[in-house]
N, C-alpha and C positions, 0 to 999 in steps of 0.2 A: 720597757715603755714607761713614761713619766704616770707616775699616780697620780697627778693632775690629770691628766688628760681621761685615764681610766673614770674616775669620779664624775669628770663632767660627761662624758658618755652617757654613765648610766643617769645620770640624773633628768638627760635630755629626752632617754627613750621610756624610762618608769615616772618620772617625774613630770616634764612641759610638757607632753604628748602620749603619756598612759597608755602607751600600746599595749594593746589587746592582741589574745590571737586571732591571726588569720585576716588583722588588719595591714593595709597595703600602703606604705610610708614612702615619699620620694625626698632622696637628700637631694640637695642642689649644692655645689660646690664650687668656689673659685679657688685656684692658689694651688701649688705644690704641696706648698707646707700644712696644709691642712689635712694629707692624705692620711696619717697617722689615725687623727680623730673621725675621717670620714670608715676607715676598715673598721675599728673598734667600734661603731655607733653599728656599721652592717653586723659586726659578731651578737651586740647587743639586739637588736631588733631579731634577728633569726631567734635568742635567747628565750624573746619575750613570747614567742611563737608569732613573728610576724614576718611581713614579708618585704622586705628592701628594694625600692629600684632608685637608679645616683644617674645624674646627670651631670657632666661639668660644664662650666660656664667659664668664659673670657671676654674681658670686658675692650682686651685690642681689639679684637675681631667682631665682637659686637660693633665697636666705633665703624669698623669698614662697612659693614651691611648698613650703619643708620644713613650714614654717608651719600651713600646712593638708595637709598627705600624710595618703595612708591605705598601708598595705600592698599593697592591688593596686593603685593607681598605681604603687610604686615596682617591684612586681614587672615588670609590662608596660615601664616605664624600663628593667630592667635587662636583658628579653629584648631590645629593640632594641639597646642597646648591646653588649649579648653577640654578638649576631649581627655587627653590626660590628666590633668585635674580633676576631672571631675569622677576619675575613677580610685581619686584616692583617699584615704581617713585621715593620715598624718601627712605633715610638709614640715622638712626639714633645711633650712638656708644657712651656709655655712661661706663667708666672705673670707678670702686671705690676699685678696688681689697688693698687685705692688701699686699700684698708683690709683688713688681715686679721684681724681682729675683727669681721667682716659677721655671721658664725653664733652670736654669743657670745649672743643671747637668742634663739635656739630651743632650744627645750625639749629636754632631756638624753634623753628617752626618742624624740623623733623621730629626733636625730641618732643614737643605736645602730639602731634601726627600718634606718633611711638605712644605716649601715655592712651590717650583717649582711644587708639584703637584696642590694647592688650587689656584695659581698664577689666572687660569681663573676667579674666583670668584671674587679676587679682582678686576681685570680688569673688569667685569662686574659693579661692586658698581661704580668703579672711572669715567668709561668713560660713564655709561650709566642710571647712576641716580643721582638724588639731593642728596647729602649728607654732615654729618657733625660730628666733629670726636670732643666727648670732656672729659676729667676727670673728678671727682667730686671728693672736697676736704675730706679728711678723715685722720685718723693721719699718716699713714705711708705717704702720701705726704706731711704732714706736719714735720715727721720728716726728708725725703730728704732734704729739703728748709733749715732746721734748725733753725722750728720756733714755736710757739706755735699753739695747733689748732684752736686757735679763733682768733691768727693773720693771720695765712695761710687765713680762713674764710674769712675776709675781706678783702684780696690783692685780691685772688681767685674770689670774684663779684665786685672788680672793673676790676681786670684782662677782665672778660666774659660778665659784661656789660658797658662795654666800647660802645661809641656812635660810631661807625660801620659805619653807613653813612656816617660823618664828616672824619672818617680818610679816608674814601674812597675816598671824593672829594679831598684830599688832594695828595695820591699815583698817580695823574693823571699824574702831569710832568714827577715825577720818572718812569713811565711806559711809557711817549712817548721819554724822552731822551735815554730810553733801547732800545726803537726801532729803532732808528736812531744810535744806536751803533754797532761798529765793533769789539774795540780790547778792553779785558778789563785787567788791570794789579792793581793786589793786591800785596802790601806788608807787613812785620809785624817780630815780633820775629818769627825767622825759615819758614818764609813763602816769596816766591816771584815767582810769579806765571804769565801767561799770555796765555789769550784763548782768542777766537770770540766769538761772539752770535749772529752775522750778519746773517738775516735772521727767526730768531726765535723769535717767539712772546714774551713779556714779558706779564703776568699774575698778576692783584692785586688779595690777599686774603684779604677780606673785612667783613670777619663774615659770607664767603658762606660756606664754606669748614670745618672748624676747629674753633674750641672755646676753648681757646683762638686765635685771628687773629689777623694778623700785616705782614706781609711781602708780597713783590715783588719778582716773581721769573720768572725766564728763563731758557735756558739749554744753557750749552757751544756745539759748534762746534765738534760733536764728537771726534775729532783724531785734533783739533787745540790746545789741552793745552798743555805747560811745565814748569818743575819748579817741588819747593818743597811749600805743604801747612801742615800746622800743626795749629792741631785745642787743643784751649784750655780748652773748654767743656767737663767735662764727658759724656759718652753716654752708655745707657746700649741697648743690641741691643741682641735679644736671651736668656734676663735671667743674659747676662753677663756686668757687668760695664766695659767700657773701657775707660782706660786714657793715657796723652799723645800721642793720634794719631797722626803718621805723615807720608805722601804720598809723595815719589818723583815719577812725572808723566812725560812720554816720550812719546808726538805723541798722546797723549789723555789716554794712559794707565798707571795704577799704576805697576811701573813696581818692586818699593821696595814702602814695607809696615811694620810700628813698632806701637807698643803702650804696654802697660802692658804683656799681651801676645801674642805672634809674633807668633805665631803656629795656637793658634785661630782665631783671626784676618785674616792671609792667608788663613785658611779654608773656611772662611766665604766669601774671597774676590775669591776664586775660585768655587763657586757656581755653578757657569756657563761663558760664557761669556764675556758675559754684566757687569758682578758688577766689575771687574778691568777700566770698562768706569763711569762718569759722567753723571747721566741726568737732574740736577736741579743743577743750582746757584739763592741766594736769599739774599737781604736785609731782617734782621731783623727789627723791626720797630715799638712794642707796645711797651707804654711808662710808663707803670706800672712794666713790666717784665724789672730789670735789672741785675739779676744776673741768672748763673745757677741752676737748683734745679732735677737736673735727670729726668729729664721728656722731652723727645721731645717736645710733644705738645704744653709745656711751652719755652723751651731751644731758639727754630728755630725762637721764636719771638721776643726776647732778644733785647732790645733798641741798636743801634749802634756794630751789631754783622752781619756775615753773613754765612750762612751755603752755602756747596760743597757737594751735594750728590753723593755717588757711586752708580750707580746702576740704574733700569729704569727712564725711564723719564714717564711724565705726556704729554699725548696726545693734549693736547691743546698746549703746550710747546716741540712740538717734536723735537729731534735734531734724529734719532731713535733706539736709544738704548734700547735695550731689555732683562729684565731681572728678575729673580726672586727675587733680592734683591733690594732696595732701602733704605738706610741708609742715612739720615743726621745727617751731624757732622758740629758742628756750633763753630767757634771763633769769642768770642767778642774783638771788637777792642777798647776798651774805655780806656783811661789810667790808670785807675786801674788795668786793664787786660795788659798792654805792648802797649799798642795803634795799629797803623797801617794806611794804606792808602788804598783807591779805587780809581783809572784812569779809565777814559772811554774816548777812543779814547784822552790819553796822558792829560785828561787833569784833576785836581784832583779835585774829586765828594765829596768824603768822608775821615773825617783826625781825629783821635781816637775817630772814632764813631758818629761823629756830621758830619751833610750833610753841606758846604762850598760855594753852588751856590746858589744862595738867590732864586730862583723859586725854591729851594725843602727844606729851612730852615723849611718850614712847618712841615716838618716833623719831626724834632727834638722834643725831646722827651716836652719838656715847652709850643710847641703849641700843643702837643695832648691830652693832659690830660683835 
């Protein structure tokens, strides 16, 4: 078996998710090719004195159920899973699907239906167990990237075994200068923007949450942002790739919204709510990731990039917005991308991508590799 794959095992079951004995870990799984790293994580969890239960998932057959759903199917879905859920400590998600465009022609009104009814379940996994959220390389991520699949292979394990620790010690200023922040003002091609975060914790991801990891995040002041932000990352979100996104926000709300499709997009962004609000802003910040490649998981970690999420917040970072969607859309600001600026409290943090206050040069991309 590949010593990559060994490595990232253990790091997923002793490291993101510190299984303990006699604690009860569900993998969730898509993909064939992922079954190497799904056996190796059960041998690793038994190791740790814990106890394993795997579920697979397909995102075909998903599409056929969303297809024809009614609301009490998904509700009865999401008592079962709730119940499950909630009898476990760790959650394990492991993506290798061939196509992630599967959901892109179901119907915009099923998929909200789908989010808002299962919403409790997620909330369960997010707020009330160790988890960790990651892909595993296979060719259609390799052909997003637009790269070969044994180059993808090797950015992909230095991407996921990245020394985790080290950049942790390093996110420390950037997470206590967030705290001592009030006003923050971004600018950039099409974007110039200003909100608060005063009062709301900022959060490092360290390798607990998600694999790949790299970013600091916070949430704005509900109803403190305005301005226009335009993000220059693709994002596929329901199946659907969106490009070109851009948000003019009023008072914390998106009050116009554009991108490829302007009818979807609104769909999506009337949900409920909550998703016309913000609940996460985030320095991007792994130093291996520096371009787009359609993939969140990868995208929101983008060296010198920072995503503006619509939609709920994470509870450890509450500002309290509430809602069945949560989207991030990430623009890099590096100058190959148009560049840009970060002020915190007026004063400039960040200038096309590279941090400018020497207690956080650390973190530029040459000291974390």
């Amino acid at each position: 078996m590949d010593k990559r794959i060994k490595k990232l095992a253990k790091n997923l079951v002793t490291y993101a998710c510190d299984v303990q004995a006699g604690e009860k870990v569900l993998i969730s799984y898509e993909g064939v090719a992922t079954r190497p790293l799904i056996k190796t994580l059960v041998k690793d969890i038994y190791r740790a004195g814990g106890v394993p239960f795997v579920e697979a998932r397909d995102s075909s057959i998903m599409r056929e159920i969303l297809l024809g759903t009614e609301q009490q199917q998904l509700e009865f879905m999401r008592d079962i899973q709730l119940a499950q859920m909630k009898g476990m400590d760790a959650y394990i998600a492991i993506s290798g699907d061939d196509n992630i465009t599967e959901l892109s022609d179901v119907p915009a009104e099923k998929l909200s239906l789908y989010s808002k009814v299962l919403d409790p379940v997620l909330r369960q996994r997010v707020d009330h167990t160790k988890w960790v959220l990651l892909r595993y390389p296979n060719s259609s991520m390799a052909q997003l990237a637009g790269m070969s699949l044994e180059g993808f292979e090797n950015l992909y394990f230095d991407v996921c075994n990245l020394d985790y620790s080290k950049m942790s010690l390093a996110m420390d200023a950037l997470v206590a200068l967030m705290n001592r922040t009030d006003k923050v003002h971004i600018t950039g091609p099409g974007t110039n923007l200003t909100f608060s975060i005063k009062g709301i914790s900022a959060i490092k991801c360290d390798g607990k949450m998600n694999i790949p990891d790299g970013e600091v995040y916070t949430a704005p002041v509900r109803e403190s942002m305005n301005g226009r932000v335009s993000y220059n990352a693709p994002s596929t979100e329901q199946g659907f790739k969106y490009e070109n996104v851009a948000f003019e926000v009023k008072n914390g709300k998106i009050i116009k919204a554009t991108a490829n499709n302007n009818e979807r997009i609104n769909q999506l962004l009337d949900t409920d709510d909550g998703a016309r609000y913000f609940g996460e802003f985030s320095f991007g910040l792994n130093p291996y990731i520096l371009q787009p490649m359609n993939d969140i998981l990868f995208d929101e970690k983008i060296a010198g990039s920072f995503h503006l999420t619509p939609g709920a917040c994470y509870e450890d970072a509450s500002n309290g917005n509430k809602s069945a969607v949560h989207w991030d859309l990430v623009c890099v600001q590096r100058p190959e991308y148009g560049g840009g600026e970060i002020y915190l409290d007026d004063v400039l943090v960040r200038k096309n991508g590279l941090f400018v206050l020497p207690e956080l040069e650390c973190l530029n991309p040459e000291n974390l590799q």
